[in-house]
Residue frames as qw, qx, qy, qz and C-alpha x, y, z in Angstrom:
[[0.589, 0.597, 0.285, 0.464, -122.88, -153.30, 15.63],
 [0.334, -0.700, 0.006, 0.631, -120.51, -150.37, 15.94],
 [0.507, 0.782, 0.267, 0.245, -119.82, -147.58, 13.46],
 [0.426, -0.598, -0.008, 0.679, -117.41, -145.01, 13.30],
 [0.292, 0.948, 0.107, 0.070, -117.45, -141.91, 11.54],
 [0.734, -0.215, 0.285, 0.577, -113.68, -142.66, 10.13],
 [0.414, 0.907, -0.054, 0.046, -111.18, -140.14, 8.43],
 [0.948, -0.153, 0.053, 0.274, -108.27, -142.05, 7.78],
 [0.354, 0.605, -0.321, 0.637, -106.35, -138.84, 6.95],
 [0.334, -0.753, 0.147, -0.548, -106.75, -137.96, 10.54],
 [0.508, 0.176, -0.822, 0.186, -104.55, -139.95, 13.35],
 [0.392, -0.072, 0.653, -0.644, -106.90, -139.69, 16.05],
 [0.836, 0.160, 0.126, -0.509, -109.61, -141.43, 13.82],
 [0.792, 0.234, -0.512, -0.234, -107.03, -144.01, 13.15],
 [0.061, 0.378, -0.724, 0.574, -105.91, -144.48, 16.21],
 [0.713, -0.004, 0.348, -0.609, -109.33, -145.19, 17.24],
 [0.692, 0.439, -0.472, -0.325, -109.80, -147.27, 14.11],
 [0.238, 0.558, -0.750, 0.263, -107.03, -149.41, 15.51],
 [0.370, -0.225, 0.632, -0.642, -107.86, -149.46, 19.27],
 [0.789, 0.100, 0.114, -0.595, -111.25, -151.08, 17.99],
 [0.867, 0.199, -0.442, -0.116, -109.77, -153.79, 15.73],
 [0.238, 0.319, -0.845, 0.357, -107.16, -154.70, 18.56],
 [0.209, -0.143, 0.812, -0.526, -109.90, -155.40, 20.53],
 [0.012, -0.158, -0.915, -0.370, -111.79, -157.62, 17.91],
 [0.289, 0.511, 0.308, -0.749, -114.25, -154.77, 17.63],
 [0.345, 0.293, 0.714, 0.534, -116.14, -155.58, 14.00],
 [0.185, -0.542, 0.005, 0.820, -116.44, -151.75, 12.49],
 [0.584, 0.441, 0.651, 0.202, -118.24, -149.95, 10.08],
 [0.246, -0.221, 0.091, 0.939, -116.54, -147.26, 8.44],
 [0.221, 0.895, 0.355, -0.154, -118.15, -143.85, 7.54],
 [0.337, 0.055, 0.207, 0.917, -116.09, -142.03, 5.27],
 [0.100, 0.690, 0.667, -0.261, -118.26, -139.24, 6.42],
 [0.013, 0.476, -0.313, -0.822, -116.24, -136.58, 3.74],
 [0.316, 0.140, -0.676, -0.651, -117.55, -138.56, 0.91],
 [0.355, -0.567, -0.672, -0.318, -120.89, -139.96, 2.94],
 [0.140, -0.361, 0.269, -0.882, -122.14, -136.95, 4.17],
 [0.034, -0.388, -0.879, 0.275, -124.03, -137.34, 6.86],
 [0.005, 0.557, 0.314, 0.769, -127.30, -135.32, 6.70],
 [0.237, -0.565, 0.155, -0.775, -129.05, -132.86, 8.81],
 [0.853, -0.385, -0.075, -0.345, -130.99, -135.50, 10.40],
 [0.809, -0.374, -0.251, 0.377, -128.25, -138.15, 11.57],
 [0.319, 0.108, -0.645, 0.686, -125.51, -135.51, 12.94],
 [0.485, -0.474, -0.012, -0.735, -129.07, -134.25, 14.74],
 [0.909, -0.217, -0.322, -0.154, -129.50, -137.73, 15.65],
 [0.563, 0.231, -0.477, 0.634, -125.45, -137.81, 16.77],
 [0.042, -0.372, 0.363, -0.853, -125.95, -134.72, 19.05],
 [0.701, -0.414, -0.145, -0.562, -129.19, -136.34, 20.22],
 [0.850, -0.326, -0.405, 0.085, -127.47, -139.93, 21.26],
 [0.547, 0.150, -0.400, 0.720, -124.53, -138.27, 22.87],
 [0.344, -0.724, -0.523, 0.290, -126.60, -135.83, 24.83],
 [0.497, -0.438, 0.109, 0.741, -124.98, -132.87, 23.66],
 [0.417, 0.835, 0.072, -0.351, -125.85, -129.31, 21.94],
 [0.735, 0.624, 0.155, 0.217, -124.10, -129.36, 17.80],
 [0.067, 0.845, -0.495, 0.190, -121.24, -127.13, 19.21],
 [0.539, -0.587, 0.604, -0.023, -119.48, -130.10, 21.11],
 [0.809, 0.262, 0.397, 0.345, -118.77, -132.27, 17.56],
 [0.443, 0.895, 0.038, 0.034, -117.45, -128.95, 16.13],
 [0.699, -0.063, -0.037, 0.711, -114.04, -128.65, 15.13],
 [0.129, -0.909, -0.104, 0.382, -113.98, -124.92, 16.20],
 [0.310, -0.559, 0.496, 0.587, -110.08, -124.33, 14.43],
 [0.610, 0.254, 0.632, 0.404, -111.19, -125.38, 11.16],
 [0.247, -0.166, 0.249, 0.922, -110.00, -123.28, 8.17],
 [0.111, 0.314, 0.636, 0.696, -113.44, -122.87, 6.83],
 [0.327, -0.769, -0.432, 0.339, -114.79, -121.16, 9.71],
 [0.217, -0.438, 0.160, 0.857, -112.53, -118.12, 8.77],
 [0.183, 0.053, 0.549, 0.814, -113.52, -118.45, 5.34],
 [0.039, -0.699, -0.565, -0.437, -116.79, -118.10, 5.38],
 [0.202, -0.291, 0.248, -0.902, -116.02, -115.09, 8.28],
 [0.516, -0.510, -0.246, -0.643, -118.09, -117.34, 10.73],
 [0.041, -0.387, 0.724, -0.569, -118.06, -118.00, 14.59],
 [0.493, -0.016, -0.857, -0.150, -119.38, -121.18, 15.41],
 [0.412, -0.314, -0.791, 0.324, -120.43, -120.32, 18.86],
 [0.063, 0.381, 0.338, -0.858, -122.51, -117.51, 17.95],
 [0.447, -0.005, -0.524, -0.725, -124.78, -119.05, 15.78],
 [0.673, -0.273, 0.244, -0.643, -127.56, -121.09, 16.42],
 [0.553, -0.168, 0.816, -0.014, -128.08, -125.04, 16.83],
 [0.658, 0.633, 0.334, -0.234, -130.17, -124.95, 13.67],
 [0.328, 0.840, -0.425, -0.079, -127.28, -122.70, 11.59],
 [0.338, -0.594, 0.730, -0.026, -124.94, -125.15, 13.37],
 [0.712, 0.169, 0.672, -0.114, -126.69, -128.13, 11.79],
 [0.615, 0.781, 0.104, -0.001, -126.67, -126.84, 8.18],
 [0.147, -0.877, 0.452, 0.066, -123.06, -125.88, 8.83],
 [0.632, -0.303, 0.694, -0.164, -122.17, -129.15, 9.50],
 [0.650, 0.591, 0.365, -0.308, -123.86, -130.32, 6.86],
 [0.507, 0.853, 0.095, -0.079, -122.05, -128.38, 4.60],
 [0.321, 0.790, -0.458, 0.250, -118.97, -128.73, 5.83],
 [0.931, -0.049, -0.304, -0.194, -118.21, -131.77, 6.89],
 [0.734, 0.188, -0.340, 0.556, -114.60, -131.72, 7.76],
 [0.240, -0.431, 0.430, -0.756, -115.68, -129.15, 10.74],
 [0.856, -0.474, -0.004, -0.206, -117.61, -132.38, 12.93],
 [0.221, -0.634, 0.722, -0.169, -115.22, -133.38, 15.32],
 [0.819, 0.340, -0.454, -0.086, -113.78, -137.01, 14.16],
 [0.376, -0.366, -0.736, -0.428, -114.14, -139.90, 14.95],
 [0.394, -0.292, 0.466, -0.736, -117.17, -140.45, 16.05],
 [0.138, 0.058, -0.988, -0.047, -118.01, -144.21, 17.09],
 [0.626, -0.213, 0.157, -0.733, -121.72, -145.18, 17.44],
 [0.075, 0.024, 0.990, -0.117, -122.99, -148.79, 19.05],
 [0.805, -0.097, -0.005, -0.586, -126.79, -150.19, 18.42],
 [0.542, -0.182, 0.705, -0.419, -127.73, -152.51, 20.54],
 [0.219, 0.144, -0.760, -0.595, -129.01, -155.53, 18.65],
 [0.040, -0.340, -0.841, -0.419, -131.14, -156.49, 19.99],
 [0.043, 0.623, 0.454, -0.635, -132.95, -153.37, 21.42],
 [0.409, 0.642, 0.368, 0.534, -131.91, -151.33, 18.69],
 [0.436, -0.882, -0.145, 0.107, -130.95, -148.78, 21.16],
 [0.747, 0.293, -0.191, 0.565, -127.58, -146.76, 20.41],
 [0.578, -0.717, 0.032, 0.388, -124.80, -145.27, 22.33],
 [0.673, 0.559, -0.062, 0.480, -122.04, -143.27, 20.88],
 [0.651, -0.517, 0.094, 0.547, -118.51, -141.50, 21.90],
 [0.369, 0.808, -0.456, -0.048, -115.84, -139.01, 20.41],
 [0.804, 0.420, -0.230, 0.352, -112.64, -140.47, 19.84],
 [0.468, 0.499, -0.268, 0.678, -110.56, -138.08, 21.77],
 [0.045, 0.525, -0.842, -0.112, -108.83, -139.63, 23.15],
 [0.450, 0.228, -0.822, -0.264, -108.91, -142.59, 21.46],
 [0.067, -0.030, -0.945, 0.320, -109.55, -144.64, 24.57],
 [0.484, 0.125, 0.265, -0.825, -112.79, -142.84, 25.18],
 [0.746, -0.002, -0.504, -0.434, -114.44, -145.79, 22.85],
 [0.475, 0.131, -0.859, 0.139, -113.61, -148.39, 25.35],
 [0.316, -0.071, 0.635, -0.701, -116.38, -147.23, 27.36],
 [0.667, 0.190, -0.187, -0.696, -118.65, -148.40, 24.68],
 [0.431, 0.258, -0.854, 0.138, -117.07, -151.91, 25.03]]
C-alpha cells in the first residue's frame, strides 16, 4: 500500500503522482492542505525517514517571514507544531509504503521525483 502526501498544485508532487501510476503503482492520495496531518503522523514521517522535522521543511515558504520565524532556530518540538499549523511549509510529496504484510513502512521525498522508485 503506498501513500503520498499529494499537492496537485505543486509539479513535483505531480510529477511524482505520475511516475507512480506509470509504473502501475496503486496510490493513496493525501491532500495533506485539507487533511492535515497531525503532530503525531508528520512525527511519525520524520521518524520513518530517519530524519530531524527540519529536512520536510520548506525553508522559502512565505509564512516563515510572516510570522518573523527561522525554522532552523527553533526546536524539533516548535518545528512540529509549526508544521502542524502550517501545512504548506512540509516539503511535498511525501510517498509512504507499508508493508502488508509486516505492517512495516518505508517512506521518501519526491525530489526528485525519481527518488520514489527506490521504494519500488
Amino acid at each position: 500500500m503506498f501513500t503520498i502526501w499529494h499537492n496537485a498544485k505543486c509539479s513535483k508532487s505531480r510529477a511524482t503522482r505520475d511516475l507512480l501510476d506509470q509504473n502501475n503503482i496503486s496510490v493513496q492520495d493525501r491532500y495533506y492542505l485539507k487533511e492535515i496531518p497531525s503532530i503525531k503522523e508528520i512525527q511519525e514521517i520524520c521518524e520513518i525517514l530517519n530524519v530531524h522535522p527540519i529536512a520536510i521543511t520548506r525553508k522559502n515558504e512565505t509564512i516563515w517571514k510572516k510570522n518573523n520565524i527561522n525554522p532552523e532556530s527553533i526546536t524539533d518540538e516548535e518545528l512540529f507544531e509549526y508544521l502542524h499549523q502550517f501545512p504548506i511549509a512540509i516539503e511535498r510529496p511525501i510517498v509512504i509504503s507499508a508493508d502488508e504484510k509486516t505492517g512495516k513502512k518505508s517512506a521518501i521525498i519526491g525530489r526528485p521525483p525519481e527518488n520514489v522508485l527506490k521504494l519500488l
